[in-house]
C-alpha positions as CSV (number, residue, x, y, z in Angstrom):
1,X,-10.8,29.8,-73.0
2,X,-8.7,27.2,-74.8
3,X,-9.9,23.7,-75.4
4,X,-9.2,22.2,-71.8
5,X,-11.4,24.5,-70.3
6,X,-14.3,24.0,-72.8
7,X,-17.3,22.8,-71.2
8,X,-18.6,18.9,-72.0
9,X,-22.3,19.0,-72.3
10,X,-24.4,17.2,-70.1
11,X,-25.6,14.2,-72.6
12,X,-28.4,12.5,-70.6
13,X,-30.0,13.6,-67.4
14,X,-30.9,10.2,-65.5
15,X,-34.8,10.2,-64.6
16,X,-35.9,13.0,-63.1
17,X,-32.3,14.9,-61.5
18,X,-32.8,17.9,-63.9
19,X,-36.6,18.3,-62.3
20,X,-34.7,17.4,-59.2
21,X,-32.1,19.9,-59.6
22,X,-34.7,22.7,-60.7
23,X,-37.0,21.9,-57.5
24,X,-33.6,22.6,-55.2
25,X,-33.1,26.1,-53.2
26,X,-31.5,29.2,-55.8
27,X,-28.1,29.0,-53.3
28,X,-27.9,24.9,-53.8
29,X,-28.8,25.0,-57.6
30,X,-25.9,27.6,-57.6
31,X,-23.2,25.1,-56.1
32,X,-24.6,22.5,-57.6
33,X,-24.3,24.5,-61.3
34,X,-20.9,24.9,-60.0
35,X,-19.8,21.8,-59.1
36,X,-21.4,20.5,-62.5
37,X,-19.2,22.7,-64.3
38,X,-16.2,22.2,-62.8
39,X,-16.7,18.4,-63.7
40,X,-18.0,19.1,-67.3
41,X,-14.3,21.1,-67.5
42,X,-12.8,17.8,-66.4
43,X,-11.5,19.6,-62.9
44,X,-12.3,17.8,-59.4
45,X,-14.6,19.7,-57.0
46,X,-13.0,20.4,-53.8
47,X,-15.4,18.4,-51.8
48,X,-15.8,15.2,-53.9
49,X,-16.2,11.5,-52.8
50,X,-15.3,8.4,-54.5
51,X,-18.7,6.2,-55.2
52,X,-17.9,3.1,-53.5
């Protein structure tokens, strides 16, 4: 793994989304871990929205 594709740690969790997160369905925490990664490697996840 080279430095581009070194993860970014996650800094702050806002409120309560890590209790959130842990509270979710194993099959949703999994995307959700993936899509969390994929953003902490600076990639785009496939199905991404621009907050308006």
């Amino acid at each position: 793994m080279d430095d581009s594709e070194e993860d970014k740690p996650i800094a702050v969790w806002m409120a309560s989304s890590l209790n959130d997160i842990r509270e979710f369905p194993e099959e949703v925490r999994r995307e959700a871990g993936f899509k969390l990664r994929q953003v902490q490697r600076g990639e785009q996840p496939s199905d991404f929205k621009y907050m308006q």
